[in-house]
C-alpha positions in Angstrom: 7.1 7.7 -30.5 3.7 5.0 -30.5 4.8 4.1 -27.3 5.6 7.6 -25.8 2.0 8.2 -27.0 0.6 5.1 -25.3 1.8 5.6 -21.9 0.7 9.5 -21.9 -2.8 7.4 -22.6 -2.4 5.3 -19.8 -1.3 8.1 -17.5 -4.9 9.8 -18.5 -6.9 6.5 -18.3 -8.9 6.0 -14.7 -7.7 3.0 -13.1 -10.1 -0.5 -14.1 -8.0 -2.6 -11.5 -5.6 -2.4 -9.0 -2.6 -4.6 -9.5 -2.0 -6.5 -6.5 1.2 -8.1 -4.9 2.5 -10.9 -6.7 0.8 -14.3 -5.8 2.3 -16.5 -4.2 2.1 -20.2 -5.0 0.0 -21.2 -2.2 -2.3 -19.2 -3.6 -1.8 -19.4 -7.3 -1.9 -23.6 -7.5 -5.8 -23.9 -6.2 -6.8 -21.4 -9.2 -4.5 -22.4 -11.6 -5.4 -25.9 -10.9 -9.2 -25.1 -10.9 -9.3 -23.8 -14.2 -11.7 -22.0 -16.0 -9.0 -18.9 -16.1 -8.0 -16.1 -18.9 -4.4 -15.9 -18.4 -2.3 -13.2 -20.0 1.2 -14.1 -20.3 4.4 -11.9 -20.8 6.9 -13.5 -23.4 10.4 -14.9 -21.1 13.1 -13.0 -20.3 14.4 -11.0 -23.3 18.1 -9.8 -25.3 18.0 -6.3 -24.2 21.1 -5.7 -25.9 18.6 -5.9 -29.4 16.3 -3.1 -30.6 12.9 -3.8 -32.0 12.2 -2.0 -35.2 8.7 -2.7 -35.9 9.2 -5.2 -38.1 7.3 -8.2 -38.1 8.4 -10.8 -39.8 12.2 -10.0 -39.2 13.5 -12.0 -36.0 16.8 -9.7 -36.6 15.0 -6.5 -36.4 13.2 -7.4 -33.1 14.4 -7.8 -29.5 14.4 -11.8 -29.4 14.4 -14.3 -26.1 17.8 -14.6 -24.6 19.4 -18.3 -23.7 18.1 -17.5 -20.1 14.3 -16.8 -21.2 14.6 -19.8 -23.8 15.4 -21.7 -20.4 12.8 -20.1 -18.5 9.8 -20.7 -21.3 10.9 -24.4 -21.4 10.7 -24.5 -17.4 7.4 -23.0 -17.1 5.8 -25.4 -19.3 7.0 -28.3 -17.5 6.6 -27.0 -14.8 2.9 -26.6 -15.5 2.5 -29.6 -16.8 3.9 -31.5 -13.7 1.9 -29.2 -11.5 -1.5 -30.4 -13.3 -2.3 -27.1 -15.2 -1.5 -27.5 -18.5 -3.4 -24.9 -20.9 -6.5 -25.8 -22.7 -6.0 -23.0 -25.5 -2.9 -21.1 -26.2 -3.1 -18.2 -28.2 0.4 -16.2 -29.4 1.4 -12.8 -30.5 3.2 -12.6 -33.8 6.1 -11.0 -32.3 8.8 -13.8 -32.1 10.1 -13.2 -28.8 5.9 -14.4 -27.9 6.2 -16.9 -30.3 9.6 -18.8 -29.2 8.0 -18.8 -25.6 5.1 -20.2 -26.7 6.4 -22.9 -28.4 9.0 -23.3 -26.0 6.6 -23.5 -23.2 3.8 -25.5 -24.5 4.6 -26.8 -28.0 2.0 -25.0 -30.1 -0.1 -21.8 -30.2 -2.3 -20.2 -32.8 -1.7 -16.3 -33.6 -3.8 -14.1 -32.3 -3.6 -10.5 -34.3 -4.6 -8.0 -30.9 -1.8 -9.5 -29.5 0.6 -7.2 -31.1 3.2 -5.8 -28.9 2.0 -2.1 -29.3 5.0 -0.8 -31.2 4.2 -3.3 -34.4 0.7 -2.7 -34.2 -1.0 -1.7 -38.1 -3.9 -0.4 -35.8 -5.1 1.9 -33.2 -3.6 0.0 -29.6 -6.9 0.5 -28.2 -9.0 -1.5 -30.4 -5.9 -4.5 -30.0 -6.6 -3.8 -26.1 -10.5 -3.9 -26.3 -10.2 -7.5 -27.6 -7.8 -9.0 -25.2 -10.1 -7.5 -22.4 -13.1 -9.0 -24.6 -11.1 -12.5 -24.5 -10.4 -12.2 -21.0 -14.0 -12.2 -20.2 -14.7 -15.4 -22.6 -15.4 -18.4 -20.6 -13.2 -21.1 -21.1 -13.7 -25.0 -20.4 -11.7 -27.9 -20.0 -8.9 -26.0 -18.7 -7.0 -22.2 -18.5 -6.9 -20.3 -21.6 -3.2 -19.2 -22.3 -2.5 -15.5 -24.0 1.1 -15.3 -24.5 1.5 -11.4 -24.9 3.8 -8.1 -24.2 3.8 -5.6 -21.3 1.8 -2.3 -22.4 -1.3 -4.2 -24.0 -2.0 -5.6 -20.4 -1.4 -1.9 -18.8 -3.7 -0.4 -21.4 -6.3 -3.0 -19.7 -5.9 -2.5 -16.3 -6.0 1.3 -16.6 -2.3 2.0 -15.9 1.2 1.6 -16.6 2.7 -1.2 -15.5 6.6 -1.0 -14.3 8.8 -4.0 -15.2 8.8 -5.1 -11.4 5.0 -5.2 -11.2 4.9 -7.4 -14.1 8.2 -9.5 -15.0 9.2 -11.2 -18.3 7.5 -14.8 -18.3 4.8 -13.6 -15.4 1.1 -14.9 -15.3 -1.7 -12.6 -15.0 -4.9 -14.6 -13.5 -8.6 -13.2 -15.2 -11.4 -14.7 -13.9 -13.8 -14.8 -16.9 -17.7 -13.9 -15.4 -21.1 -11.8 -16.5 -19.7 -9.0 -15.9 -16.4 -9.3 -18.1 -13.3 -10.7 -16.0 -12.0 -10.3 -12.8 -8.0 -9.6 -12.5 -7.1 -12.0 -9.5 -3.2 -11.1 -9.9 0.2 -11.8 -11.1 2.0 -15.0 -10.7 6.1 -15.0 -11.9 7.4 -17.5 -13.6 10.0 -18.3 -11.1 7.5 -19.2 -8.5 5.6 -21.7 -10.7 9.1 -23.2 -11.6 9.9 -23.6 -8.0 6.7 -25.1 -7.0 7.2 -27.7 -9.3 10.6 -28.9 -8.2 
């Protein structure tokens, strides 16, 4: 029902940013590599067999990584670090499946609380929303700040629902962090950082 409720929002919200066409990684590297980015990552590929319940705290009651998105987290963060962009900061959703890749990906995060997937949020989704958007004009230095995340949150920034194709398990989305709040500069899959690298 939250999330019925959170995409009739979406649907009513004028659009902040267009979403762009996938980046390639021709494109992608340079920025990546530049640093100085906000980058909003969905968790890896999921068990969609499992239902979430809106329980935190129970890994059985949530819809967990499958053996192909464990694979995929541990592939992107080598893949990272071989391609010279390893993050500076990485920050983690309670949810487990944001967690595992996390962990997976980059060895350690730290918990941030707005970024709840939206149906375990204790708290209006919009407030959890206003402070990723707030984070993803923070500048960062000495790298790319890394917010390991879920699907809707990012939507409920950028103005609009975002379909599954738009914005794929274990995808990057590039902020550009500036005076005027951040600038979305796209979306990078995960695949395409794990080819790069080979």
């Amino acid at each position: 029902m939250r999330r019925r409720s959170l995409l009739l929002l979406l649907a009513a919200a004028p659009a902040k940013a267009q979403v762009p066409a996938l980046l390639p990684a021709e494109q992608a590297l340079p920025l990546l590599r530049e640093g100085g980015l906000n980058i909003y990552m969905r968790h890896a590929t999921t068990d969609r067999s499992q239902v979430d319940t809106g329980r935190l705290g129970d890994r059985g009651g949530q819809r967990n990584l499958s053996p192909a998105g464990e694979a995929m987290a541990r592939d992107l963060g080598a893949a990272m670090r071989r391609l010279g962009v390893p993050p500076a900061e990485v920050l983690t959703s309670e949810v487990f499946r944001a967690q595992d890749t996390a962990r997976l990906a980059f060895g350690t995060a730290r918990i941030h609380p707005a970024l709840i997937a939206d149906d375990y949020t204790r708290r209006d989704a919009r407030q959890d929303a206003a402070e990723i958007s707030a984070l993803l004009g923070e500048r960062i230095r000495g790298g790319n700040r890394l917010m390991v995340g879920h699907i809707v949150p990012l939507g409920m920034i950028l103005g609009r629902s975002l379909a599954q194709a738009e914005f794929p398990e274990g995808s990057l989305a590039l902020f550009r962090p500036g005076d005027a709040g951040w600038r979305f500069l796209g979306i990078v899959p995960a695949e395409v950082l794990i080819a790069a690298a080979r």
